[in-house]
N, C-alpha and C positions, 0 to 999 in steps of 0.2 A: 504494500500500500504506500505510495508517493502523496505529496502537496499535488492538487491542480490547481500549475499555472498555465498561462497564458502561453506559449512560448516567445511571443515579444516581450513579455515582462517577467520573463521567471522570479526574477529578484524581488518585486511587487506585486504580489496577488492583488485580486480585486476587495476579497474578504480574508476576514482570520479568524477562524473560530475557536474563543478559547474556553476550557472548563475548566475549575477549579478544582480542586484535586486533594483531599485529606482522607486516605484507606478505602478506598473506590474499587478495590481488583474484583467486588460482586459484579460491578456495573457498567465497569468504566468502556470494556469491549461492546457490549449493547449501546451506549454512546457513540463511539470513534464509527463504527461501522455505517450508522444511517446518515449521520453527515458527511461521511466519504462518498455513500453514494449519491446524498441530494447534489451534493458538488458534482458531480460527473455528468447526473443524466441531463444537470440543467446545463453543461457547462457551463458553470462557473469558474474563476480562478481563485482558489484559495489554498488557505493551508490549516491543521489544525495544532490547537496548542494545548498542552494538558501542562497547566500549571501547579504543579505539586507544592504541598505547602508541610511535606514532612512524613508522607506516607510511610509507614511500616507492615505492610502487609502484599509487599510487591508490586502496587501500581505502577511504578516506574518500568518495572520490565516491559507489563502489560502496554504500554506508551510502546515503550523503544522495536517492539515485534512487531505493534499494528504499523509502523513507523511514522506515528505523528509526534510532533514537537515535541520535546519535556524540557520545562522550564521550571526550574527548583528556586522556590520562596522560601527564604528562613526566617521569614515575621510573620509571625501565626496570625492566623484573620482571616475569615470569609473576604473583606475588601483589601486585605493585604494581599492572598493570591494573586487576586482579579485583576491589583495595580501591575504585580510583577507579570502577567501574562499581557495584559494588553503593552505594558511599555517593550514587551520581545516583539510584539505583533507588528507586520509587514504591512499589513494589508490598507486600502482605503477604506475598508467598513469592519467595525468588529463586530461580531454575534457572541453572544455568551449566556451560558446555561450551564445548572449542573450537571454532574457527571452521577447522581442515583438514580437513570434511567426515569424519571418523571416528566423530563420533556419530549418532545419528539421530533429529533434533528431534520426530519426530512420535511418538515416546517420552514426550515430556512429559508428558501424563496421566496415566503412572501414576506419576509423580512428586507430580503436585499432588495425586492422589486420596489417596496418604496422609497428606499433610499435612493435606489438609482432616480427616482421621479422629483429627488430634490428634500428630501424628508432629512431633519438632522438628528431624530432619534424616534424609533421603532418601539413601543413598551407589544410585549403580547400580553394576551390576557385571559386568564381562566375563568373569571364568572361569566355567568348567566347576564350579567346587567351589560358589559361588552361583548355579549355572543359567543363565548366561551364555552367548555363543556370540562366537568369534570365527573371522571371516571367515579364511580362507586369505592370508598377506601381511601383514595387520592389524597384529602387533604382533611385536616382534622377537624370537628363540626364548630369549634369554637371559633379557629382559623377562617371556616367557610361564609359563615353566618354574624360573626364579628367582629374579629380583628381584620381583617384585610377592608371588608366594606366600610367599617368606622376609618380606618388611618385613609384608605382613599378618599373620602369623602370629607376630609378635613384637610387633605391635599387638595381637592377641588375648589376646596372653600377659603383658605388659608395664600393657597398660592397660586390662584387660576391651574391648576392644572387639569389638562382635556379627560385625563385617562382614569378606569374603572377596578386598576389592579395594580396598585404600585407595589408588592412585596413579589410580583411575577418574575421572575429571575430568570425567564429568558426573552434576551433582547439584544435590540443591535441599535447602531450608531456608528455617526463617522469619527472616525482617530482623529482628525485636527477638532472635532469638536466636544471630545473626551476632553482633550488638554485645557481647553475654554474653561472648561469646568472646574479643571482646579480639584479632581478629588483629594477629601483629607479621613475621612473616615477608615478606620481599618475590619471593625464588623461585619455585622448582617446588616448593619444600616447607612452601609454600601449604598446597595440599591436604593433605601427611598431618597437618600442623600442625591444621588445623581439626577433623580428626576424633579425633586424641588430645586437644586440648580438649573437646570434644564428650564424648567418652567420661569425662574426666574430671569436667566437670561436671553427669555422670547426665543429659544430654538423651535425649527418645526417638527412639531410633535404628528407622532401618527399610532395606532394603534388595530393591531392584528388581531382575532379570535385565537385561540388557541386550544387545546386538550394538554390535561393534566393527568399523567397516569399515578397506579401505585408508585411508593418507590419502592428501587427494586434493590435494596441491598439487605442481607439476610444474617452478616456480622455485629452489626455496631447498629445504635439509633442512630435518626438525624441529627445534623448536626444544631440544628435550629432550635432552640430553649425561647418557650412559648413568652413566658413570662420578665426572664432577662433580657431579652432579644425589644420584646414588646416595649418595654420602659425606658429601653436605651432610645428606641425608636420614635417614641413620644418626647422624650429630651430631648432630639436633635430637632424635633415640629418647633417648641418651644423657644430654642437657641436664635433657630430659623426665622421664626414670628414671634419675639418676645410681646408683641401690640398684645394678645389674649393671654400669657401670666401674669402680666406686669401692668401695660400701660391701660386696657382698657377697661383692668379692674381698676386700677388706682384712680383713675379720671372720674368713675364711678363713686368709690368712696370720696372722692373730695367732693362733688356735686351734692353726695347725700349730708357731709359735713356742714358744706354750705348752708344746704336749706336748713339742716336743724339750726344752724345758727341765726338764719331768718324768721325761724319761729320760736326759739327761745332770748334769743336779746330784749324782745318786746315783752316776754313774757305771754305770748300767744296760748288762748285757750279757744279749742278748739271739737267740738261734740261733747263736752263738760269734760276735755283732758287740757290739764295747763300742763306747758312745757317749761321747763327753767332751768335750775342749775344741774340738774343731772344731765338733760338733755344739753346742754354742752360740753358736757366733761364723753360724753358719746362722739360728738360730733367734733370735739378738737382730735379725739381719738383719731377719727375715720381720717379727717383731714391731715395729721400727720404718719398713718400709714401708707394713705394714697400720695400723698407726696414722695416718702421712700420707693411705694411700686414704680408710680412715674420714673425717679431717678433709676432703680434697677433696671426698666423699660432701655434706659439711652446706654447706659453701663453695657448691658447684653446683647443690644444692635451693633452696639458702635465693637465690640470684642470681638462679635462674629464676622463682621467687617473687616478688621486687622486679620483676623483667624485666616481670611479667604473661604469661609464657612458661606458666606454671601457674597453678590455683586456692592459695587459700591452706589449709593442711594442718591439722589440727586436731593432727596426731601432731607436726610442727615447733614448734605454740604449745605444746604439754606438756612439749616437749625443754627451749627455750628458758627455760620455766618453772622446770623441775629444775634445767638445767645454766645455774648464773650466774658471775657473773666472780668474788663470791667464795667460790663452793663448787668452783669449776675451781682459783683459786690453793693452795687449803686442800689441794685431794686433789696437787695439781704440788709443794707441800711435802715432802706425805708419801713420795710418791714420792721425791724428791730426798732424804731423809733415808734412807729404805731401800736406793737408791745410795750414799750416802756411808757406810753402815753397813757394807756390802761391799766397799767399796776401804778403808775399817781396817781390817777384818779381814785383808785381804791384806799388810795395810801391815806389821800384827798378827804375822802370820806369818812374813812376813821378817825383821821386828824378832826373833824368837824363832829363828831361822836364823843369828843373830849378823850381818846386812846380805850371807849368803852366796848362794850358788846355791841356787834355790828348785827343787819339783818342779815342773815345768813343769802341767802336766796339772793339779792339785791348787791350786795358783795362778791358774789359768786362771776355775777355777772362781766364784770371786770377782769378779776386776777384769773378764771379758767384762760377767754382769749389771750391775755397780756401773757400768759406763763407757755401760751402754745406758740406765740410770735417768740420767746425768745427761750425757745426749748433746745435749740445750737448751741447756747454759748460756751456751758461749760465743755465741750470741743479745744476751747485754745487755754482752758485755765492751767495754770504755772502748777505742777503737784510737785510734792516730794513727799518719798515713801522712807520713815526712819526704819532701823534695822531690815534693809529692803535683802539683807543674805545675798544670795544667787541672784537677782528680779525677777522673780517668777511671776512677783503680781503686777512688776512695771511691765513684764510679757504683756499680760490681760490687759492690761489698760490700753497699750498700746492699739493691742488688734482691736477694744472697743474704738477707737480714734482718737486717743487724748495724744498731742504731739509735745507738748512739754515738757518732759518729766523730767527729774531725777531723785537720786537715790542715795543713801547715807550708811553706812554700817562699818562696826569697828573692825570686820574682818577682812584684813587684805586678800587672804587665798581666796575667802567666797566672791569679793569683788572683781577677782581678776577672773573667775569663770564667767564673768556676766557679757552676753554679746547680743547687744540689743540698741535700738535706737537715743535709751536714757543714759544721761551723764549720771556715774559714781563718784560715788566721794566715799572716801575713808575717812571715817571721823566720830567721835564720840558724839553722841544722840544727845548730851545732857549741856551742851556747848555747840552751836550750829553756827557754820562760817558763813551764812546767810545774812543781807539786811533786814531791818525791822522792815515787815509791812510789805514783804515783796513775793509770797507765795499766796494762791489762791484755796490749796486745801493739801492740808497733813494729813499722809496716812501712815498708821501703825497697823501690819498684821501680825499677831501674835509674836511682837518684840518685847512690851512693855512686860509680860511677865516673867524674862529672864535679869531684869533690874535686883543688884544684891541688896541693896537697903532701901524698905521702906518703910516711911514714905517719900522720905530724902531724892533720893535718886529720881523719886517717880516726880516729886513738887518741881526737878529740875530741870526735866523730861518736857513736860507738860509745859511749864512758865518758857522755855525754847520754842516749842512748837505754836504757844499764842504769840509770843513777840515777831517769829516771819510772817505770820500771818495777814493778811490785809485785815481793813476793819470789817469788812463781810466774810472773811475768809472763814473754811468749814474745818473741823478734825475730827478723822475718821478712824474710827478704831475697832477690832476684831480681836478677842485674848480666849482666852479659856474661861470658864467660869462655874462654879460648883452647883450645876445642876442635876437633878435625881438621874439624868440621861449619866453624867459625867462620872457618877456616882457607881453604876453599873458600870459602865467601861474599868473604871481602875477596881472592879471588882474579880472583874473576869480576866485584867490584866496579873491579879496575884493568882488566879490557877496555875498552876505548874503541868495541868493536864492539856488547858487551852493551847499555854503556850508553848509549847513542844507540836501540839498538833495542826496549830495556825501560824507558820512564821508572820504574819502580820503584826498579829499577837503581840507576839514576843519581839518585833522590832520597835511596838509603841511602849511598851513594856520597860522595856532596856531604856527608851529617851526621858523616861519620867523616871528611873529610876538616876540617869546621868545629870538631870537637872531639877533630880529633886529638891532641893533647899529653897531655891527661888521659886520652887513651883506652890509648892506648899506654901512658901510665905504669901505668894499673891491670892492663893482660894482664899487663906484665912483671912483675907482684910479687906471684903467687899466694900463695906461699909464707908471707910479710908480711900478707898480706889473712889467711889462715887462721888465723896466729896471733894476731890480734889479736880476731877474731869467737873463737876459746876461750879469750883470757883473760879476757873479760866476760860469753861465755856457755859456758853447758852444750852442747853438740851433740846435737840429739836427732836430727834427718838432715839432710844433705846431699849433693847431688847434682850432675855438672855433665854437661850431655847437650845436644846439638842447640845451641850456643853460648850458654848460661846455667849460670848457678851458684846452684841455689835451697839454702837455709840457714834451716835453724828451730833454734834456741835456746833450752833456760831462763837464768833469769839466775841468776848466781853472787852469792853474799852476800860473797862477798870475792875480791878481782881482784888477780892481784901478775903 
């Protein structure tokens, strides 16, 4: 068995047909065989390619006797073969289908007759809804009835696409307009990938009837995983059209934000329901998710864009054009001054309350908007984390977005493992090289209860931490604290039975017993600890639950 070419063009076939090729020796000859002959009686010129993607059960021989192509891919993927056999392919048109004897090569002609009439991609198709037929057995009833009709049908609707069976895996296309496309996928979602490109960059689509048989391979399952294959598949819809994750929900919620905020600012009642301050604590909600979806929206267009995942958008260069960084900061002003214009007013009005009980409801009305215009800011606030160790928690902060930070602790070794965005400092926590008045919020995680004397150490601790602080500034603190939860842990920590059978155990075990002296002193002195976090701060909450004591603070302008 030979390539047919042309003999003007041996070097160029007209087609290249290639299959992909992962433990195929059930199949692979009932493949090779019916496209050798559709190639001949039509003469056509082609060749075929059996792209191996790793076989261990002798496909390859089975290739090299029938003597069609074998082209050996070492990056495992359904669309990794497909890349390595069409980039060996010769041919002006490529066909491609698998090799489990499910298609039926001798199909190929009406594949290449449209191409020849100008078509730049062929999809075939097994249902019923494009004239299709599928054998009894063929394809699995979930697959039949709705996975394939649902993801086509959201390709029709998502991306203009013409066609009725986009998971149909055998098709053809011309080679310079494979490369147009740019694939990057290395899966099963290959294929829908090529046809949303496809569709996106206005190729001519055409679509052929086809018959789907068993497959015919009697070693191994398919290779196709209904449910991983499926979700990767819908992920890449998503990547593809972020408009329906992101943008046209979030546009949604800001719209319903809106209106609740047009019937709760007036205090609108409406079939005997009044709407007020909860109804805005709703509706700044909505308004501030839908603004993140929006933003996710342009983040995942604009990625899949760089990706080559997409063409590029003429509507994204117009966006990009309007919205610049300083007509974005100009209107985040404005915004912020329209916040801050509403927490006076509130301020406003308590002030004019003599600093008494306010109406709740009528108060409300103010500080929800004013707190949702200016729910960004602590974004640039200046932190310093004391005994920050390793920064495990300047990590956290970080990926939440605070860009500020740095970090304090007497240990050299642990400071120098630290590799993160935050400046260290080595230094004692009880003496800060900081000026007065120039951090926006102190955090302590579980540092302050390795202090040897207190409440010495902790009064010096603390009176450091309010002097950097601005006059709004916050201190935040997380320690251990002797609750019934706390109680049980250093219970189950003195078994000898646990701790043998739980290394965990016996790792927390061993750190309360290395730091016991300071541990013990801080449970014993709640009382001390409290008092001295509200002579330097305001308490705005604190809480102690599941064996911690978390504590947020403003700072007092004068401490006695």
């Amino acid at each position: 068995m030979t390539d047919h070419r042309l003999d003007t063009d041996e070097d160029f076939p007209e087609v290249s047909i290639v299959m992909p090729c992962l433990n195929e020796a059930d199949t692979l000859a009932t493949c090779i065989s019916p496209a050798e002959r559709a190639l001949s009686e039509q003469h056509i010129a082609g060749e075929i390619i059996i792209a191996d993607n790793g076989s261990t059960d002798g496909s390859q021989d089975i290739t090299t006797k029938l003597n069609a192509r074998l082209v050996n891919v070492r990056e495992r993927g359904y669309g990794s073969a497909l890349m390595g056999g069409i980039d060996a392919a010769r041919g002006k048109f490529i066909v491609m289908g698998d090799a489990d004897a499910s298609y039926d090569f001798s199909e190929i002609p009406k594949f290449v007759e449209k191409l020849r009439r100008g078509f730049d991609f062929v999809q075939g198709c097994r249902l019923r809804s494009g004239g299709g037929h599928i054998v009894d057995g063929a394809m699995p009833w979930l697959h039949r009835v709705w996975g394939n009709p649902m993801f086509s049908f959201l390709a029709r609707w998502w991306f203009q696409s013409p066609l009725h069976d986009v998971y149909c895996g055998m098709r053809a296309f011309r080679k310079d307009t494979y490369y147009i496309l740019d694939q990057r996928c290395t899966g099963m979602e290959f294929a829908t990938e090529m046809i949303i490109k496809a569709s996106l960059y206005k190729a001519r689509i055409a679509e052929v009837p086809i018959t789907l048989h068993p497959d015919g391979r009697q070693h191994h399952a398919p290779h196709l995983r209904t449910f991983r294959d499926g979700w990767r598949t819908i992920r890449l819809f998503f990547i593809c059209t972020p408009r329906w994750l992101f943008l046209v929900p979030g546009l949604l919620l800001i719209f319903l934000g809106m209106a609740g905020y047009a019937i709760a600012m007036p205090a609108l009642t409406l079939k005997g329901v009044t709407f007020n301050a909860h109804t805005l604590l709703f509706a700044s909600l909505a308004i501030l998710c839908g603004y993140q979806s929006v933003v996710f929206a342009i983040f995942t267009k604009t990625f899949a864009i760089s990706e080559g995942l997409l063409p590029e958008d003429p509507r994204m260069n117009r966006f990009f054009k309007l919205v610049t960084l300083e007509r974005g900061l100009a209107l985040a002003v404005l915004v912020f001054i329209a916040g801050l214009a509403l927490l006076v007013a509130a301020l406003d009005n308590w002030q004019r309350a003599n600093f008494g009980p306010l109406v709740y409801a009528e108060t409300m009305r103010l500080v929800i908007p004013g707190a949702t215009l200016t729910a960004d800011w602590p974004r640039a606030a200046e932190i310093v984390e004391l005994f920050c160790g390793r920064g495990n928690g300047l990590h956290t902060l970080s990926r939440l977005g605070f860009t500020r930070l740095e970090g304090v602790d007497l240990s050299a070794a642990l400071a120098a493992r630290y590799q993160g965005p935050a400046k260290l400092y080595v230094g004692d926590c009880r003496s800060l090289a900081f000026d007065n008045g120039s951090k926006d919020i102190v955090i302590v995680q579980g540092g302050l209860h390795h202090l040897k004397k207190l409440p010495d150490d902790l009064e010096q601790t603390l009176s450091e931490a309010a002097r950097v602080l601005r006059v709004d500034g916050r201190f935040v603190a997380v320690e251990p604290w002797l609750t019934p939860f706390l109680v049980f842990v250093h219970w189950v920590c003195q078994s000898r039975i646990a701790r043998r059978m739980v290394p965990m155990i016996d790792a927390l075990a061993t750190m309360i017993d290395h730091e016991r002296d300071t541990y013990e002193q801080w449970l014993g002195q709640p009382q001390i600890i409290v008092r001295l976090l509200e002579r330097f701060f305001f308490t705005e909450s604190s809480s102690s639950r599941w064996g911690k004591y978390v504590y947020v603070g403003r700072k007092r302008t004068h401490t006695g």
